[in-house]
N, C-alpha and C positions, 0 to 999 in steps of 0.2 A: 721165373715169373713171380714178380711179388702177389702178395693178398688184396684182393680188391676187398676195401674196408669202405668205399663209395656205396652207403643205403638208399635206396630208394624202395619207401612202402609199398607204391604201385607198381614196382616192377613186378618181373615174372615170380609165382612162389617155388615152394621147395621141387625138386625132382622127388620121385617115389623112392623111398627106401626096403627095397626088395632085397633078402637074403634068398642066394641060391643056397641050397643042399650043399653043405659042407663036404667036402671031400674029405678025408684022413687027414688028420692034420695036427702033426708035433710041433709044440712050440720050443724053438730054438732061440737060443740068447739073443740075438735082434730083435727076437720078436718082443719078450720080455723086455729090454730095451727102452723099443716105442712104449708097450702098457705104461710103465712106470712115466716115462716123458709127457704123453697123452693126460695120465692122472697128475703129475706135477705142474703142468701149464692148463688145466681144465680143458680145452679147447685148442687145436691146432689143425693147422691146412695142412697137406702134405709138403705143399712148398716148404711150412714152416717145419714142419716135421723134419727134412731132409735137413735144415741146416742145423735145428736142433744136436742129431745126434749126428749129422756128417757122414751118410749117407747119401753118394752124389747119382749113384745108378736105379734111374729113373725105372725101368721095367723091373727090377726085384722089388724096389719098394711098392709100386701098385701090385705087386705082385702079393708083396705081404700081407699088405692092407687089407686087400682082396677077401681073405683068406680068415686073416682075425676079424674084420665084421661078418662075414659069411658063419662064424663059428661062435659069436658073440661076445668077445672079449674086446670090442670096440663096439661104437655106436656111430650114427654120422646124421647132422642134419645139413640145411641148404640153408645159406641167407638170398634174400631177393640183392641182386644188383641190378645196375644203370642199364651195364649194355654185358652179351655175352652170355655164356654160360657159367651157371653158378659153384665157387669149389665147394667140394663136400670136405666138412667140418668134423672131426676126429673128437670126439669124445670116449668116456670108460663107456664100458662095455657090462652086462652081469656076467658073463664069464669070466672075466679081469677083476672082479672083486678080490674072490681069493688072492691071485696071483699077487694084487699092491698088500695085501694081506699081510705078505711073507716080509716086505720087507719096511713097512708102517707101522707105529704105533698106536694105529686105531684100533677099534673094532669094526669086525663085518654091516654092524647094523651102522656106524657109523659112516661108514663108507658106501654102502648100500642108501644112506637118506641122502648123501651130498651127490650120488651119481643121479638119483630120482630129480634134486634141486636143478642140477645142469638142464635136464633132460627139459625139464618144462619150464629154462630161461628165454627170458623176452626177448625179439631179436634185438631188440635195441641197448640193451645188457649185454647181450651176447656182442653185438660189434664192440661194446665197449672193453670184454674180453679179450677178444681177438685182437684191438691196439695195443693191447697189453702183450699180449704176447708177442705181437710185432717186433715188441721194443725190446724186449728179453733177447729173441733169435738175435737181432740185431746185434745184440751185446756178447751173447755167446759166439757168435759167428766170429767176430772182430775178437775176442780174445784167444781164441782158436788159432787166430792168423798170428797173432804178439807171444812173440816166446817169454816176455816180463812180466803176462799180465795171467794169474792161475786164478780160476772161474771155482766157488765157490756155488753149492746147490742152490738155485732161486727157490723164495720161500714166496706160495699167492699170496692175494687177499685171505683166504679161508685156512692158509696156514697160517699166517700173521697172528688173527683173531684166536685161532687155537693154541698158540703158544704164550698170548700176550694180549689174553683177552680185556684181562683187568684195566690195561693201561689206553686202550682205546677204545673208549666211551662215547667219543663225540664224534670222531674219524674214522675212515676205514680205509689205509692202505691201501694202495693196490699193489702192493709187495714188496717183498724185504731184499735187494740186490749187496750182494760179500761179495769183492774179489780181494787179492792181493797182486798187489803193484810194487815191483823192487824189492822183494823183503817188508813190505808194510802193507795191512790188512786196510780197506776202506769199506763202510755199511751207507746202505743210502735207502732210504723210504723213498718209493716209488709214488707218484702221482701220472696218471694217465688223464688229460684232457682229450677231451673229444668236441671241445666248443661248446656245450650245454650247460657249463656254471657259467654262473656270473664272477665279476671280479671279487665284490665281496665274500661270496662265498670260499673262494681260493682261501682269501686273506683271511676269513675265519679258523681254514683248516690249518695256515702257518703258524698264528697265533698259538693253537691248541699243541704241537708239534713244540713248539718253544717252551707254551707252559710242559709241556713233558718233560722236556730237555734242564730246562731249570730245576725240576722237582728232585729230579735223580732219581726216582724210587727204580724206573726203567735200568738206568746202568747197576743199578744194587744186586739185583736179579738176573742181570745178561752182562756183566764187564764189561763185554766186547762191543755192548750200546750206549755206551760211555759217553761218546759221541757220536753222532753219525749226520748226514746231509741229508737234502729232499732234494729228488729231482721232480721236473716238473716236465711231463714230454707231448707236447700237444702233432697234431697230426697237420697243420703248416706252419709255413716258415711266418707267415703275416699273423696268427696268433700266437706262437712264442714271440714275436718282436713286442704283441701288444701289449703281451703281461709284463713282458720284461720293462715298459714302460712304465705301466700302472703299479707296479707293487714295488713297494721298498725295498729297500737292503737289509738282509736280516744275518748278522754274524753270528746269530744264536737260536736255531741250527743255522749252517748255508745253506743257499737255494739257488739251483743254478736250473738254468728253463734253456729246452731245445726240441725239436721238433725232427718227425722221423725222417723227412727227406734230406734232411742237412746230416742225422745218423749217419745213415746209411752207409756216406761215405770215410768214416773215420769218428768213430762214437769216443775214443780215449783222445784220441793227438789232435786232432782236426778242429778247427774252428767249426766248433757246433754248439756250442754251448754258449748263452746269455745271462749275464748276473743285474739282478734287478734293482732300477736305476742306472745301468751303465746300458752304452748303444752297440761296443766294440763286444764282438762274438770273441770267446776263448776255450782254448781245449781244456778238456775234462783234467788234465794232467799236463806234466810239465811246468813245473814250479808257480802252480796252481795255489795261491797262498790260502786260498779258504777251507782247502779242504786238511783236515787233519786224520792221521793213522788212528786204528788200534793195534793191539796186541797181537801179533798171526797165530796166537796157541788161545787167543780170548776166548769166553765163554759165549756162543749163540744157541739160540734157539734153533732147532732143529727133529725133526718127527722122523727121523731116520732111526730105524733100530738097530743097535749098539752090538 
């Protein structure tokens, strides 16, 4: 079942977030696992969770779930939808502090204020979250399935900033996607539409992206960001067409615009992807002339401890 990402403020609100009495309870590498996943992507459904780490058996994972928010190493809220019952939303936990602890380069107190920031996110933040990780599962799931295509750690928004604070002033990311494709590494700055900028605005942010791109100071610092693309992933197929219209062609970075329900069905090969100014949808890949490699040994950004 996908994520209903459909808000409606008048709908029903959250369900109650009641912790039963924890039973005994050892956490095993799965469970560890999801913590790490859950704090890697801020926010996850279980739907999105299962595709995440590939996890297809439905009664262990509630099962797990269960069990890490009952003992506090997750947390969960509700967003109001249209019609139905609302899924419950996976975030860190204060018991899961420590545990991202072991293998982050933060500190507890910093990790402790960004689980506080989630915690009292605006639902309308929060959906825009949740597109995001949409799009992510999406991309992992699909490279999962491609034996060419090796998935590199997705970096947030709040990693981005943390690694690369200096270079985005004006912009913020909504995160850093690496894989490698045939022996050649591809880097792509995420942009999540949700339909609430304006055109100009976009076009502000590619501008800014470009003046990055031309400065270098970025590739000096990270090699492997030497060059990299912007996607652009809106949530219908009628407004990725529209921007694909309205914004230029821009060869420095590329920009290529697609929308989740065309993903879904093939995010690398599949006609899903729009380059702006042109009307003809094209895949991600496949002698894709816009996109260019880096190095697969380059230097990224990364808050993994070593």
């Amino acid at each position: 079942m996908k994520t209903k990402l459909a808000v409606s403020m008048k709908a029903k609100r959250a369900m109650p977030n009641k912790r039963r009495e924890p039973a005994r309870f050892v956490l095993m590498p799965r469970d560890k696992e999801i913590i790490r996943a859950v704090f890697r992507h801020r926010f996850l459904t279980r739907d999105q969770l299962q595709r995440v780490i590939g996890w297809d058996c439905l009664p262990k994972v509630n099962s797990r779930l269960r069990k890490l928010y009952d003992s506090g190493y997750l947390n969960r809220r509700f967003l109001p939808v249209q019609y139905g019952s609302p899924p419950a939303i996976y975030t860190l936990g204060p018991a899961g502090i420590a545990e991202i602890k072991q293998t982050q380069d933060q500190t507890i107190k910093h990790i402790r204020r960004n689980s506080r920031q989630d915690r009292r996110m605006s639902d309308r933040l929060l959906h825009h979250t949740l597109a995001t990780s949409e799009f992510v599962t999406v991309m992992i799931d699909a490279a999962r399935r491609t034996k060419s295509v090796k998935w590199f750690p997705w970096l947030s928004d709040r990693s981005v900033l943390l690694s690369m604070q200096s270079f985005f002033q004006r912009i913020k990311p909504d995160g850093l996607l690496s894989y490698e494709f045939d022996g050649r590494r591809f880097n792509f700055f995420v942009e999540v539409d949700t339909g609430s900028e304006s055109h100009r605005r976009i076009l502000k942010k590619l501008e800014e992206y470009h003046r990055l791109i031309e400065s270098k100071v970025l590739g000096e610092k990270f090699p492997g960001l030497t060059r990299f693309a912007v996607l652009i992933v809106t949530l219908t197929q009628n407004r990725a067409h529209s921007l694909s219209q309205s914004l230029k062609p821009s060869p420095s970075p590329p920009v290529l615009i697609g929308s989740l329900p065309q993903l879904e069905k093939d995010p690398f090969f599949g006609q899903a992807w729009r380059q702006p100014g042109r009307t003809n949808p094209m895949p991600l890949h496949q002698n894709n002339p816009l996109l260019k490699d880096t190095s697969p040994n380059a230097v990224l950004p990364s808050l993994q401890k070593t």
